[in-house]
PASEBA-1860 file (N, C-alpha, C; in nm, 3 decimals):
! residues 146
1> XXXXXXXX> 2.146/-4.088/4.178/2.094/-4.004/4.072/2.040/-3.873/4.128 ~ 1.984/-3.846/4.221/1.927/-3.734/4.285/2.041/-3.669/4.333 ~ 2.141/-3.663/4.358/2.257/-3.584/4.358/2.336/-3.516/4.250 ~ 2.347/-3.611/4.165/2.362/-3.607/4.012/2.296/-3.505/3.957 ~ 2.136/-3.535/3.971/2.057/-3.478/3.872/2.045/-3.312/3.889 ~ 2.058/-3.217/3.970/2.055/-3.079/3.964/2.206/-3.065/3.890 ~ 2.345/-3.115/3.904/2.438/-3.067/3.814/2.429/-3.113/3.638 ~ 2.344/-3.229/3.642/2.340/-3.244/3.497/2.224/-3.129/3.421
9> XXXXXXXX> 2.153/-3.142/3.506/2.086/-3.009/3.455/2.107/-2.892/3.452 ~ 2.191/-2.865/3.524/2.276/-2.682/3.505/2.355/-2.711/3.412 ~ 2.417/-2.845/3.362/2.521/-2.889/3.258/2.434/-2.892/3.136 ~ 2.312/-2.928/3.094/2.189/-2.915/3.052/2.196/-2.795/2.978 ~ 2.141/-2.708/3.098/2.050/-2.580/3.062/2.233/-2.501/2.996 ~ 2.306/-2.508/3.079/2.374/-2.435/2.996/2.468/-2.465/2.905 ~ 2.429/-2.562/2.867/2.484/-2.605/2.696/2.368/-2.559/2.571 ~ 2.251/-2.584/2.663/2.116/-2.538/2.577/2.127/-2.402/2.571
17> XXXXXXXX> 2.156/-2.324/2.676/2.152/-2.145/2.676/2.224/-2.109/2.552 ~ 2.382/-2.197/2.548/2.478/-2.149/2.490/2.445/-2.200/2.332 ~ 2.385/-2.276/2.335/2.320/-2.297/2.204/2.191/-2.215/2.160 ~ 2.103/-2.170/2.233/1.995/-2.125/2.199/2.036/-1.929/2.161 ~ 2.153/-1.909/2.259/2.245/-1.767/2.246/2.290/-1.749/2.110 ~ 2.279/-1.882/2.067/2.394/-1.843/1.909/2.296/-1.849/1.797 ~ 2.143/-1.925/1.832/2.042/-1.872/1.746/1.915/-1.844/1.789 ~ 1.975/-1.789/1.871/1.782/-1.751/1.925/1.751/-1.654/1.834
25> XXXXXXXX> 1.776/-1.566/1.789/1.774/-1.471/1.672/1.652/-1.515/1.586 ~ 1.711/-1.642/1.540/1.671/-1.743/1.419/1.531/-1.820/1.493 ~ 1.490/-1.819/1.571/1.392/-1.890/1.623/1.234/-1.903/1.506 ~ 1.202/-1.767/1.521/1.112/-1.764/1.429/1.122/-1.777/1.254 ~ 1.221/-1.738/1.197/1.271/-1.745/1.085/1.246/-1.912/1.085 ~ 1.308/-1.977/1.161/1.323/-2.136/1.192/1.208/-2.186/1.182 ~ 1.091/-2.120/1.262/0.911/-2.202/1.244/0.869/-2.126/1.147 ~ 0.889/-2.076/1.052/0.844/-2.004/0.919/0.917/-2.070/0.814
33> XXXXXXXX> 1.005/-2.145/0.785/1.071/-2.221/0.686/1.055/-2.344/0.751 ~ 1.007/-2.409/0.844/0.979/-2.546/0.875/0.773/-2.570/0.860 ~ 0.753/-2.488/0.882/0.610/-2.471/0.800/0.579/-2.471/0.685 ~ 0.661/-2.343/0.620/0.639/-2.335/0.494/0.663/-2.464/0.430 ~ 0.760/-2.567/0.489/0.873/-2.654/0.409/0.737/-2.722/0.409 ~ 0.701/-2.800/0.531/0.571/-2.902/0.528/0.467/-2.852/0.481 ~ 0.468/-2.727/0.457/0.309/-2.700/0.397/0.325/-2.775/0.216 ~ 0.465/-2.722/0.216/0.506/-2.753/0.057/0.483/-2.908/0.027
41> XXXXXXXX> 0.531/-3.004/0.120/0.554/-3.122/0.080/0.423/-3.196/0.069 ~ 0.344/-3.113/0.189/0.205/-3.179/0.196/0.075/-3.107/0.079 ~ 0.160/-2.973/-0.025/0.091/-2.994/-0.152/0.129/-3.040/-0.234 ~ 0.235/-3.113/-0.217/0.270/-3.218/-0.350/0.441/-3.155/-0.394 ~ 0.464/-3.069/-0.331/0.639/-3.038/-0.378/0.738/-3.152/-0.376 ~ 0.684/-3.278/-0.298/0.795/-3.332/-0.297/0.881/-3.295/-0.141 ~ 1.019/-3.362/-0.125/1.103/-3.333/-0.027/1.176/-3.209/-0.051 ~ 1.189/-3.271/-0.207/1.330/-3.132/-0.244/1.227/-3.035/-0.241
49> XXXXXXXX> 1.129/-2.996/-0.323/1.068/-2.866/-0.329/0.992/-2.800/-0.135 ~ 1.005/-2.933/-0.076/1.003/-2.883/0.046/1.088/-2.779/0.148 ~ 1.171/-2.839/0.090/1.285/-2.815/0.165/1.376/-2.682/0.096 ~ 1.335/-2.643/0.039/1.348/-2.566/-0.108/1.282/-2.444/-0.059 ~ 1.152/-2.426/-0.027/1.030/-2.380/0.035/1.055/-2.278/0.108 ~ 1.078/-2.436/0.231/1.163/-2.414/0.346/1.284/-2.282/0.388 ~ 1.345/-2.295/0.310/1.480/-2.206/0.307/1.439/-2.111/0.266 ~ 1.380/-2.086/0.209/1.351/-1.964/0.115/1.222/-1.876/0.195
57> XXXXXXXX> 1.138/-1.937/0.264/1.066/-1.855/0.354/1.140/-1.849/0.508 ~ 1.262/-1.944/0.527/1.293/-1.838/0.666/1.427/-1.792/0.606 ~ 1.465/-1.762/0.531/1.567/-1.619/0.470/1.478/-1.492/0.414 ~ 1.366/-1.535/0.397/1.280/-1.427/0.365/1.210/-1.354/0.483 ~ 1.201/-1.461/0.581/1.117/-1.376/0.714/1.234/-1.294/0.787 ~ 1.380/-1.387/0.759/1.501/-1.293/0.867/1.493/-1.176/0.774 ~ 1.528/-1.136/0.619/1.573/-1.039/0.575/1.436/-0.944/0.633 ~ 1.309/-0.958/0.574/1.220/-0.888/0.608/1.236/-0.863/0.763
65> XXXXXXXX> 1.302/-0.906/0.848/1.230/-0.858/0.996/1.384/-0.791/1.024 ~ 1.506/-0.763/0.958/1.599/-0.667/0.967/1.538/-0.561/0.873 ~ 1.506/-0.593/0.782/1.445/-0.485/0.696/1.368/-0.373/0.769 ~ 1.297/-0.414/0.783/1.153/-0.373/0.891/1.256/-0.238/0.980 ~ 1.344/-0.389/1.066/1.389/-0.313/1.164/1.450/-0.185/1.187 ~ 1.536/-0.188/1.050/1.639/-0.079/1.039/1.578/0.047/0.944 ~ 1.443/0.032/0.862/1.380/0.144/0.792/1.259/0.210/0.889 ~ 1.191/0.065/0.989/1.071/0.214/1.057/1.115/0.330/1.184
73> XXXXXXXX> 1.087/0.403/1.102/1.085/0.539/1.245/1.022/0.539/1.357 ~ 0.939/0.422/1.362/0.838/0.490/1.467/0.969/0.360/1.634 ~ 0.971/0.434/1.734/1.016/0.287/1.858/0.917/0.250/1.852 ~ 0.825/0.259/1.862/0.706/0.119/1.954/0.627/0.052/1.863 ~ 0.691/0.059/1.674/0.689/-0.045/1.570/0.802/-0.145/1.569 ~ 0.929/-0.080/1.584/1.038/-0.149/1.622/1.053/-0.252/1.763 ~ 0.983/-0.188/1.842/0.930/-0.280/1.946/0.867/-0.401/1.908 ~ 0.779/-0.362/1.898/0.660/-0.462/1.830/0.743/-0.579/1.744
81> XXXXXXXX> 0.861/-0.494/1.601/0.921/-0.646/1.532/0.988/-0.657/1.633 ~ 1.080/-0.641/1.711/1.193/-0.705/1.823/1.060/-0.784/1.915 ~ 0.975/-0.760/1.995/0.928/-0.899/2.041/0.818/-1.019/1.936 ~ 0.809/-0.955/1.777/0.799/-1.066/1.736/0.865/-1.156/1.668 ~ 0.989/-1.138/1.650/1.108/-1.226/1.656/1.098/-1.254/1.810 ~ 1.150/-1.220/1.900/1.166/-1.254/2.034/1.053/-1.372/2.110 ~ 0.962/-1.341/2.131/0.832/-1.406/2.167/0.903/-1.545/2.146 ~ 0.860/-1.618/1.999/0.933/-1.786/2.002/1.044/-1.804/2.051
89> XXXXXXXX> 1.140/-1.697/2.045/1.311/-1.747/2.117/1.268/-1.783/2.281 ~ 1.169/-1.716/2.327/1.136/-1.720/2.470/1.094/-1.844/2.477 ~ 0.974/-1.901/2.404/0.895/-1.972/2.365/0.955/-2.154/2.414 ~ 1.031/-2.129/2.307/1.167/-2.232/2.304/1.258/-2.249/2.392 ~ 1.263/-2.141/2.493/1.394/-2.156/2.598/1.315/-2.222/2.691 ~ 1.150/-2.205/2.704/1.142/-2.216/2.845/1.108/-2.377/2.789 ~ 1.008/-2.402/2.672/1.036/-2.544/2.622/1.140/-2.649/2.645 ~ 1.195/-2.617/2.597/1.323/-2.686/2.627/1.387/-2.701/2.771
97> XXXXXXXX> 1.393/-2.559/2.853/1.452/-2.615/2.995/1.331/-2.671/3.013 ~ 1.227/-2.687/3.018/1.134/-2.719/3.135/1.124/-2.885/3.078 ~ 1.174/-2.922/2.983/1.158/-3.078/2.892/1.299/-3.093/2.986 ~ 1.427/-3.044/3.008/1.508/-3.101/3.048/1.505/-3.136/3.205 ~ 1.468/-3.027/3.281/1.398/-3.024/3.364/1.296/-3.141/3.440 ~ 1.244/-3.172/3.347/1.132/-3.256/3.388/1.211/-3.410/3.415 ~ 1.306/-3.408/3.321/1.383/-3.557/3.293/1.444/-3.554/3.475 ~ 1.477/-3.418/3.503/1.571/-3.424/3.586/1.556/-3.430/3.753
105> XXXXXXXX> 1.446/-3.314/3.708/1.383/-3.302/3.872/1.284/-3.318/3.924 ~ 1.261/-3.365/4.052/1.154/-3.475/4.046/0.990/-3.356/4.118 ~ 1.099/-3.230/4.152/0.975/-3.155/4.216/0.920/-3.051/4.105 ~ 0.793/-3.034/4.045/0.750/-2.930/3.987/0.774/-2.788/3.975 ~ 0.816/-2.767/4.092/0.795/-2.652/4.176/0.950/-2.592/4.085 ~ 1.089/-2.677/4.115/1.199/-2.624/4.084/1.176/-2.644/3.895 ~ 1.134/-2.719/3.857/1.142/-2.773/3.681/1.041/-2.616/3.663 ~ 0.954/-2.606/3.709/0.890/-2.423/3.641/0.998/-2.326/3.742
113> XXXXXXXX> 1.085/-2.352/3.828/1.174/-2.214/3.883/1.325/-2.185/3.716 ~ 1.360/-2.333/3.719/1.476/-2.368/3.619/1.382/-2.336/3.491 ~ 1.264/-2.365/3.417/1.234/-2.278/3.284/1.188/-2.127/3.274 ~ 1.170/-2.105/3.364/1.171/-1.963/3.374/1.289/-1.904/3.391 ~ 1.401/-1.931/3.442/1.498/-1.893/3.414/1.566/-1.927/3.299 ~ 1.559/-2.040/3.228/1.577/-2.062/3.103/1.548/-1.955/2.988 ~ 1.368/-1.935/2.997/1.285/-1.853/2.893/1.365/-1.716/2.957 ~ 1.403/-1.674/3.064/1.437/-1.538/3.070/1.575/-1.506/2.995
121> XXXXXXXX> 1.668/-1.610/3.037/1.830/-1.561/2.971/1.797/-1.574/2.824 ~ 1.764/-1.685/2.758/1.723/-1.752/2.592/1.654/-1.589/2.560 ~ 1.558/-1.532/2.636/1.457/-1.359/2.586/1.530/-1.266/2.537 ~ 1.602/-1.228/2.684/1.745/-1.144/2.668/1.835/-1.130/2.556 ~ 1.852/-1.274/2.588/1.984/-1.276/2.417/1.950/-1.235/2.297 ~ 1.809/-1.278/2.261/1.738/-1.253/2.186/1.707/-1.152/2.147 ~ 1.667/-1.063/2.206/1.638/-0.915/2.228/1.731/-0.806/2.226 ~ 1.901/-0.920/2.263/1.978/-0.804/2.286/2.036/-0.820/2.124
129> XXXXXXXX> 2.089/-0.995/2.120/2.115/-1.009/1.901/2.031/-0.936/1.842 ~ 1.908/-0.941/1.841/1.823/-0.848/1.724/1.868/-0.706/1.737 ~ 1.835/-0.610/1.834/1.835/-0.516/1.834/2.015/-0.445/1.810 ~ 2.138/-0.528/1.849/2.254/-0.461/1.823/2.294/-0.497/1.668 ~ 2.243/-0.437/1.536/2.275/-0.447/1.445/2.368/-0.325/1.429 ~ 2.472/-0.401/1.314/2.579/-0.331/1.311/2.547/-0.206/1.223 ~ 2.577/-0.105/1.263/2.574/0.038/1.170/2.632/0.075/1.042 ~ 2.542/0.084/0.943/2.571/0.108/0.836/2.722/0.191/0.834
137> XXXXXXXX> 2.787/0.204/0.724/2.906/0.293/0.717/3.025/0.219/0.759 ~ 3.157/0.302/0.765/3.272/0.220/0.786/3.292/0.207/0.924 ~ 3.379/0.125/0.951/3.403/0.081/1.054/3.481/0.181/1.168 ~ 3.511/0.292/1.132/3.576/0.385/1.212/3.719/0.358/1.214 ~ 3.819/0.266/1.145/3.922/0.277/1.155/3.989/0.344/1.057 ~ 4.111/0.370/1.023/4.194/0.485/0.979/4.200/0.434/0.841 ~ 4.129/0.531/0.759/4.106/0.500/0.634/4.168/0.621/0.561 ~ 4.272/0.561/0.474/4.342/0.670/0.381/4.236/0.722/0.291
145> XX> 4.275/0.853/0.286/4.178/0.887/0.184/4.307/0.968/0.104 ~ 4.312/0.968/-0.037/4.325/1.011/-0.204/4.346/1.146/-0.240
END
């Protein structure tokens, strides 16, 4: 198993990267409709009205935090929403490697070297999805015009 265990964990981390790449975006949207959902159920909504809740406050936190993104003028407001979307995507990467990590390797030392590298690539992606939104207008290809 100790031979094993550093390739299952690079097999690990990067199935988790490649998963966390395709929504790290969504991270926070994700703990804002899983809150909201349980806040709902635990005032009496029920599952469905939980879950109901749920959806509806993290489609409301993503639209609002593109919203945000693409109307303020100022960079270092736009900053500010890009690492607060970002922040939990980090949050979660290093969570997660350092939980897989732990299963895997028996020295401390490498399980915090492997989530820190986790929380850094999971940041990145994060930072780089939010911020490359696609530009209003057409697409630049050859459009007949009338």
């Amino acid at each position: 198993m100790f031979i094993l265990a550093p390739f299952l964990l690079v097999v690990g981390i990067g199935f988790l990267c490649w998963l966390f790449f395709t929504v790290a975006v969504f991270a926070l949207p994700c703990a804002m409709g899983l809150m909201a959902g349980f806040w709902a159920y635990g005032a009496g909504a029920g599952v469905v009205g939980g879950i109901i809740v749920g959806f509806v406050a993290a489609a409301a936190t993503f639209v609002i935090g593109q919203v945000a993104f693409a109307l303020v003028p100022w960079m270092w407001l736009k900053l500010l929403i890009v690492l607060l979307y970002t922040v939990p995507a980090v949050i979660m990467g290093y969570s997660t490697t350092h939980g897989i990590a732990q299963m895997l390797m028996p020295s401390p030392a490498w399980q915090l070297f492997f989530s820190v590298i986790g929380a850094i690539a999971v940041g990145v992606t994060a930072f780089i999805r939010f911020t490359t939104v696609a530009p209003p207008g057409p697409s630049g290809g050859n459009i007949a015009r009338v």
